[in-house]
C-alpha positions in Angstrom: 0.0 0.0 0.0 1.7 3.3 -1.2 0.5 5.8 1.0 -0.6 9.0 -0.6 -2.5 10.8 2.2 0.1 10.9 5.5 -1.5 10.6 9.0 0.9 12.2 11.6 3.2 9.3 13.4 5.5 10.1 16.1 8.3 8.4 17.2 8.9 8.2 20.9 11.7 7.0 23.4 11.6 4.8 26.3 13.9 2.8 28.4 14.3 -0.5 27.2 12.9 -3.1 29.5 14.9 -5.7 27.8 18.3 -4.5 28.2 20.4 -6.5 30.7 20.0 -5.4 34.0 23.8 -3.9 34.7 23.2 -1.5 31.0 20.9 1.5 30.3 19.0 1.6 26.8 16.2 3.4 25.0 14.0 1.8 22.6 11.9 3.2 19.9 7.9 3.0 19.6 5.9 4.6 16.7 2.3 5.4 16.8 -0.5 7.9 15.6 -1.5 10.2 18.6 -4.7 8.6 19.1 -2.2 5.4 20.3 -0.2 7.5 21.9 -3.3 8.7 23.8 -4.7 5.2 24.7 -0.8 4.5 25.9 -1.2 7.4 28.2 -4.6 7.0 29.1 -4.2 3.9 30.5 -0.8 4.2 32.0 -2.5 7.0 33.9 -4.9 5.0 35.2 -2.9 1.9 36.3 -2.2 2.3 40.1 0.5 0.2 40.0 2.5 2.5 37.3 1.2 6.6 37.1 3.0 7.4 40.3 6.1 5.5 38.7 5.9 7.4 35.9 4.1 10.8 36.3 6.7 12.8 35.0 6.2 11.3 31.5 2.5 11.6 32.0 2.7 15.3 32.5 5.2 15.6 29.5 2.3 14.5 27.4 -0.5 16.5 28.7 1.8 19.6 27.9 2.3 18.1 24.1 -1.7 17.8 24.1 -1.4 21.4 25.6 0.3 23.0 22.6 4.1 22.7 23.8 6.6 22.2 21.2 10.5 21.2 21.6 9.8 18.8 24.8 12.5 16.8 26.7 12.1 13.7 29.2 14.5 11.2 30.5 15.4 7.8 29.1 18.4 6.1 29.9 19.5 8.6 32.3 19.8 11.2 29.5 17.9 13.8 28.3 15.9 13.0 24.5 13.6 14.3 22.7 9.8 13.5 23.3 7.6 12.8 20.5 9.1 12.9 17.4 7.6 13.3 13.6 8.0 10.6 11.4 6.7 10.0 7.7 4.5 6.8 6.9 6.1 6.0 3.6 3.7 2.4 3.2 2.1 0.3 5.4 0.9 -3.2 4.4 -1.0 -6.0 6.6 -0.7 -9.5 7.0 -2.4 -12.7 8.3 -0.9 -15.6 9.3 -2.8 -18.9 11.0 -0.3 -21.4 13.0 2.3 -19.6 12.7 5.5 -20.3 14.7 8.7 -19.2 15.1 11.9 -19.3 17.6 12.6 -15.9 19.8 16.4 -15.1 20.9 15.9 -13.2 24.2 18.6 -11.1 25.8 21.0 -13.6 26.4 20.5 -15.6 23.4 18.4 -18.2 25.1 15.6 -19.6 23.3 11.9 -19.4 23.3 9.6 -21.2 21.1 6.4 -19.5 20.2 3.0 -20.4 18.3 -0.1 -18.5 17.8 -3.4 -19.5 16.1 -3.4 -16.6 14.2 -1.5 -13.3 13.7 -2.7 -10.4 12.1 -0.2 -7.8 12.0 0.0 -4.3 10.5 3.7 -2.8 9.2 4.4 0.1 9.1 7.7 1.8 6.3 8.6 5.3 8.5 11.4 8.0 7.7 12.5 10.2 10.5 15.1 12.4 9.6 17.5 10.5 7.8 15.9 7.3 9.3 14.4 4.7 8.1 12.9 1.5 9.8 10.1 -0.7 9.2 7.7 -1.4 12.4 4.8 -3.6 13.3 1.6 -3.8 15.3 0.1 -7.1 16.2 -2.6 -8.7 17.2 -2.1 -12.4 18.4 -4.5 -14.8 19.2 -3.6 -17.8 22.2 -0.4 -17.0 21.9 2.5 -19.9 23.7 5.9 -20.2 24.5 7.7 -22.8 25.4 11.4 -23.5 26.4 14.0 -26.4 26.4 10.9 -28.3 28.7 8.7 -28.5 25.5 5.8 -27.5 27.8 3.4 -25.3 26.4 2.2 -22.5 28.4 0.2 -19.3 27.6 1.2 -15.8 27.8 -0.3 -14.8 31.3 -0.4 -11.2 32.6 2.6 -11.4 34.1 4.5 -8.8 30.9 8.2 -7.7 31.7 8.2 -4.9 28.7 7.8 -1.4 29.4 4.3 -1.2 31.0 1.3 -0.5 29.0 2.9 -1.1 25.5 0.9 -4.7 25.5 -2.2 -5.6 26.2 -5.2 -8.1 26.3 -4.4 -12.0 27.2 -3.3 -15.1 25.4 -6.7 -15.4 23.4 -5.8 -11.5 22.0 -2.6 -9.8 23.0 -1.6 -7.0 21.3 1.0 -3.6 21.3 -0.7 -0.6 21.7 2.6 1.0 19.8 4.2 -0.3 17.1 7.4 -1.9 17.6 10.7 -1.8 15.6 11.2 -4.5 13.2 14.2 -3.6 10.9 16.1 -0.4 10.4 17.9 1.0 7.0 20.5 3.1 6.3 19.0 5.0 3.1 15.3 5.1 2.0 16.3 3.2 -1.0 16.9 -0.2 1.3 13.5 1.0 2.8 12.1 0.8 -0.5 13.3 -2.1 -1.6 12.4 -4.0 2.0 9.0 -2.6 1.3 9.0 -4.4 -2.4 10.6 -7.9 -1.3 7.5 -7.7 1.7 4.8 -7.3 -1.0 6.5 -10.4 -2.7 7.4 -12.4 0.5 6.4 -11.4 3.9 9.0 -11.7 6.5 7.4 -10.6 10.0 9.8 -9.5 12.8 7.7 -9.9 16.3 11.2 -10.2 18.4 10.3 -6.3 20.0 6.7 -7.2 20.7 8.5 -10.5 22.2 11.1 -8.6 24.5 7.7 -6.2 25.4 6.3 -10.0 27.0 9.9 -11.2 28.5 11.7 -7.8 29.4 15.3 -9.4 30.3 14.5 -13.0 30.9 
């Protein structure tokens, strides 16, 4: 799909739940503001979270506010907050029994299977940025390691809080998460074309939003 009309995506920061414990990282998330409103919305509401992260909340209701040129903390440094980016395509996909092995922080294995997938990718320039990202809705989602039992995705979500949501029989990111990035917009372009041809989903963020750094 070869967007022609461009709906306003930001990109924002946030520490990166998955990074080892001993390191500091950010991670990228993409979304329209309406998902950057339900992100905010309900991490506002959690009691277990908007004390935690109140700050970041009130960064947010000043960009609803009008303020431009906004700062908050990630990594213990100072970034940007929301940041434009251009939707260059966006394409979806369906996939039913699908399954596939996830590399977690330390290279350790987990074995995953859905009964369905249906994902949404999204081609974005920021600057001179490119990357291709993905939100995803999965239905009875599993893991499994080296045991071969099969268990279900529970509540129990080490990722930055909020970003997923829903249970095994429909958990999804309410931000898109990073899938590839390219040096030029040409590779963009051309990842874009070899997707149309051959689809090669990348859930391993949405994955590190469910196991954090375990």
């Amino acid at each position: 799909m070869n967007i022609k009309s461009k709906p306003a995506y930001y990109r924002m920061e946030l520490d990166d739940y998955s990074a080892a414990a001993f390191t500091s990282f950010g991670k990228y998330y993409y979304g329209e503001l309406e998902d950057l409103r339900g992100f905010f919305s309900e991490l506002a509401h959690d009691e277990l979270f908007k004390d935690r992260f109140k700050e970041l909340i009130s960064t947010f209701q000043a960009f609803e506010e009008g303020q431009q040129n906004l700062k908050h903390h990630v990594a213990y440094s100072e970034v940007p907050f929301l940041v434009p980016v251009r939707l260059l395509h966006k394409e979806k996909l369906a996939l039913e029994n699908y399954a596939w092995e996830h590399l977690n922080t330390w290279e350790c294995p987990y074995y995953m299977r859905c009964d369905k997938v249906e994902s949404e990718h999204l081609w974005l320039a920021c600057g001179g940025e490119f990357c291709r990202a993905t939100k995803a809705v999965f239905t009875n989602l599993q893991y499994t390691g080296h045991s071969g039992v099969w268990k279900d995705i529970g509540s129990m979500l080490w990722g930055f809080p909020c970003i997923l949501t829903g249970n095994s029989s429909g958990l999804w990111n309410r931000l898109a998460e990073p899938e590839k990035y390219f040096k030029t917009r040409a590779e963009a372009q051309q990842d874009w074309a070899a997707f149309l041809i051959s689809p090669d989903p990348n859930y391993s963020e949405f994955c590190n939003d469910i196991f954090g750094d375990g």
